[in-house]
C-alpha positions, 0 to 999 in steps of 0.5 A: 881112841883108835877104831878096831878097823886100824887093827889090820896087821897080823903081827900086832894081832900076834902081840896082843893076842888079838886083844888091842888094848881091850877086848879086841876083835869080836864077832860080827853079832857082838859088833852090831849089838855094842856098834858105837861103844867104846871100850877097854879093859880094867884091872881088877884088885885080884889081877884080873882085867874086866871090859867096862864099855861107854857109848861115844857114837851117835844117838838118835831120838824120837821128835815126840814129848814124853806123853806122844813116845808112851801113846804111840809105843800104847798103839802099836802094841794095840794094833800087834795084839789086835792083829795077832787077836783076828789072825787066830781067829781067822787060822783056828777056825774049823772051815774047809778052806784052812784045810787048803795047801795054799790057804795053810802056807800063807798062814805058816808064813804069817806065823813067822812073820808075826814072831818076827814082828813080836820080836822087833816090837819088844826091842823097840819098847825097850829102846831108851829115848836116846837110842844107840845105834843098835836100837835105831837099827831096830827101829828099820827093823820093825817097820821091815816086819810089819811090812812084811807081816801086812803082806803075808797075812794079806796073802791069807786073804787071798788065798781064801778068796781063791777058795772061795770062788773055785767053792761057790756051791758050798757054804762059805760064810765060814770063809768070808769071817777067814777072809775079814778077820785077816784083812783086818790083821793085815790093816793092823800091822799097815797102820805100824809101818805108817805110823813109823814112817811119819816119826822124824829123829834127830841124830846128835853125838854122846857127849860122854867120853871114854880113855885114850887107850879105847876101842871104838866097835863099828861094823 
């Protein structure tokens, strides 16, 4: 079984019409996606020839029983939607302060960084409890957004905090509600990365095997 990375010569590129006994050379995306499968190409009845792919890389898997994977996937998507929940009602909120240039940034990018979050959030669900290596990465992923996503709703505190004390005069007890819903956001998306972080995975090789003539992707 050859890697693609031994597929450097421009002449049997040619030969194979960039196809070196299967699918051959693919983008960077299609790369990360299937890294650690190997695959090849099979003929059809009618002629024609299909990719079958067979995952021969490393898995990797949560130290943690059955119950303990469906309790902390039930508590992040708890603490997501808690968080998401005190962020709309800190941003919908009809008070000066959400009128603010500043304020309204730091919930422009706490948007983001939450879409971000959902997204890495529901690979993670949908990760099998022996993860690929695309999985895994994920799994980096995840804890990156809810770092960031901490961070950026953090920053909505802040800002609000700055409002608040430049507006001492007026009434702000619409502004501190803003201020304690997004610090509880905030909170939320924390109690993730911690969570993650404490989680230990063994790392073991796929027992399956996959035929001679097969590629292995890699990055």
């Amino acid at each position: 079984m050859k890697s693609l990375k031994e597929y450097t010569k421009k002449r049997e590129w040619r030969q194979t019409g960039g196809m070196p006994e299967s699918a051959g050379f693919h983008s960077k995306g299609y790369r990360r996606y299937f890294e650690g499968y190997s695959e090849y190409l099979v003929e059809k009845p009618n002629g024609r020839r299909k990719i079958e792919r067979v995952y021969t890389g490393v898995y990797h898997k949560q130290e943690l029983n059955h119950m303990q994977r469906i309790w902390i996937r039930t508590f992040y998507c708890i603490s997501f939607g808690m968080s998401l929940l005190l962020f709309l009602f800190c941003a919908t909120r009809n008070v000066p302060s959400n009128y603010s240039w500043y304020v309204a940034t730091a919930e422009a990018v706490s948007t983001a960084s939450l879409f971000w979050t959902l997204c890495c959030l529901f690979h993670y669900m949908t990760a099998g409890e022996n993860m690929t290596l695309y999985e895994y990465h994920c799994v980096d992923k995840l804890k990156k957004a809810v770092k960031w996503t901490s961070g950026a709703l953090f920053g909505i505190s802040v800002t609000t905090a700055i409002y608040i004390l430049l507006h001492m005069k007026e009434d702000i007890s619409g502004e501190l509600a803003c201020l304690v819903s997004a610090l509880g956001a905030s909170g939320m998306c924390m109690e993730i990365y911690m969570a993650e972080k404490k989680i230990r995975y063994a790392s073991f090789l796929s027992p399956n095997k996959a035929p001679e003539q097969s590629n292995q992707i890699d990055l």
